[in-house]
C-alpha positions as CSV (number, residue, x, y, z in Angstrom):
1,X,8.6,33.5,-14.9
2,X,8.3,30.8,-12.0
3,X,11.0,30.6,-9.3
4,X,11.2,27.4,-7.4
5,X,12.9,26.5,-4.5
6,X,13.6,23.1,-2.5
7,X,14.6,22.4,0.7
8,X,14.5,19.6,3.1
9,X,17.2,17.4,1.6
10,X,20.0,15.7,3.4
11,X,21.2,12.4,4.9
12,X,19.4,10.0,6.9
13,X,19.9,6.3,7.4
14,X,18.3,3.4,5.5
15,X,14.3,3.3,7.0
16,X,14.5,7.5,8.2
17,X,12.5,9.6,7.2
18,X,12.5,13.2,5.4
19,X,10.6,15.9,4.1
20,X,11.3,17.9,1.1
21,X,9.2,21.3,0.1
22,X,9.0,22.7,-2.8
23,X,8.1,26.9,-2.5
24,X,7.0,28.6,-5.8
25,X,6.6,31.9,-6.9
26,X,5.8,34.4,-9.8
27,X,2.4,32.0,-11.1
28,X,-0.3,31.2,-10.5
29,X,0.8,28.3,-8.5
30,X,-2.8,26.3,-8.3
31,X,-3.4,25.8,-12.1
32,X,-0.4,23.6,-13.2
33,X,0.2,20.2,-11.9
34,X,3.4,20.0,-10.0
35,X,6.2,16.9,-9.4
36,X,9.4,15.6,-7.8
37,X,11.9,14.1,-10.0
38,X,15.3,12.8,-9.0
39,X,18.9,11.9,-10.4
40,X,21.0,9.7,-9.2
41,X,24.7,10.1,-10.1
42,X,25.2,8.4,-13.6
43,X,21.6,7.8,-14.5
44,X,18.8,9.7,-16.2
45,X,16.5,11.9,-14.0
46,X,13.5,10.1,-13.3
47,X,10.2,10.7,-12.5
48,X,9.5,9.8,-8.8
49,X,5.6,11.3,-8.2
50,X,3.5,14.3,-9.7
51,X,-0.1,15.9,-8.1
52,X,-2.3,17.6,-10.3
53,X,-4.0,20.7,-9.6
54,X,-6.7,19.2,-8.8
55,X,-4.6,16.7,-6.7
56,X,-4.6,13.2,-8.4
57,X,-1.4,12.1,-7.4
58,X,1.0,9.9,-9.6
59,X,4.1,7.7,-8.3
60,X,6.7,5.4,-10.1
61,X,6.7,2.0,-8.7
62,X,9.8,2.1,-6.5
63,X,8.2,4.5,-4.3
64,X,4.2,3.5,-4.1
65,X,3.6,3.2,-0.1
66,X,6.5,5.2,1.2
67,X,6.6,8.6,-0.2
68,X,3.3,10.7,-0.4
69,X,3.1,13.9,-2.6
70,X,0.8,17.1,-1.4
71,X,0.5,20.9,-2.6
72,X,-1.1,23.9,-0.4
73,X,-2.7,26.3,-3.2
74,X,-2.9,29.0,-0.6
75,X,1.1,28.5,0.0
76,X,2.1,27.5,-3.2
77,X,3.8,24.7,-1.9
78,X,4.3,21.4,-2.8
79,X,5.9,18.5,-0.4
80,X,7.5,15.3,-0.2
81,X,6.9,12.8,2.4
82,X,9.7,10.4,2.1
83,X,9.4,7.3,4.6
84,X,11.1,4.1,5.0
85,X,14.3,5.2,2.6
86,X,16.5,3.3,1.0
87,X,19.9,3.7,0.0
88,X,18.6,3.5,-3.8
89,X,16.6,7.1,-3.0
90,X,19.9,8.6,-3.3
91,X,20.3,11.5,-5.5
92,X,19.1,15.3,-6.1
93,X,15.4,15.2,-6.3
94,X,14.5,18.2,-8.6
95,X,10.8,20.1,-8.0
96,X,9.2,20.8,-11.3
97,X,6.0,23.6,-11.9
98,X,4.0,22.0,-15.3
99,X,6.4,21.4,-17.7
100,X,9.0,24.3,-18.3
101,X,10.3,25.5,-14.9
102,X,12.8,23.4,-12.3
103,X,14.0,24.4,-9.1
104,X,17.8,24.1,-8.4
105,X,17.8,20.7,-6.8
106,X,18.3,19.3,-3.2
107,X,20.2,16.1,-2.4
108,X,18.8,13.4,-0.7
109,X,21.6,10.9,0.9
110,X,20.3,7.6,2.5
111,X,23.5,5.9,4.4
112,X,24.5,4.0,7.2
């Protein structure tokens, strides 16, 4: 069993900045690839970037050049750079260990 757990969400205004983490335990954290995914109220959850374990990162178009996904092994951590957000970022962004577990979601709010 994998527990995950977010943090780092909140609100900013349009063109702030934040930084979610994502802290897993009960796995061996280094051998599955890991990924953010959000939902926005009324819409499907989406993919928004993934890292492999071996740390080939993925990212849907909306967010190429402004959010940057990394993992630390040794922590079993996996971030979120967000930069330059938009009011379209809003939602919860969900963390997501290989392709069964989720963590419990933290919401991201980009208003002025």
């Amino acid at each position: 069993q994998v527990q995950l757990v977010e943090s780092g969400g909140g609100l900013v205004q349009p063109g702030g900045s934040l930084r979610l983490s994502c802290a897993a335990s009960g796995s061996t954290f280094s051998r599955n690839a890991m990924g953010w995914y959000r939902q926005a109220p009324g819409k499907q959850r989406e993919l928004v970037a993934t890292i492999t374990s071996g740390g080939i990162t993925n990212y849907r178009d909306s967010v190429k050049g402004r959010f940057t996904i990394s993992r630390d092994n040794a922590k079993n951590t996996v971030c979120l750079q967000m930069n330059s957000l938009k009011p379209e970022d809003t939602a919860v962004y969900y963390c997501r260990y290989g392709i069964s577990y989720w963590g419990q979601g933290t919401q991201v709010t980009v208003s002025s």
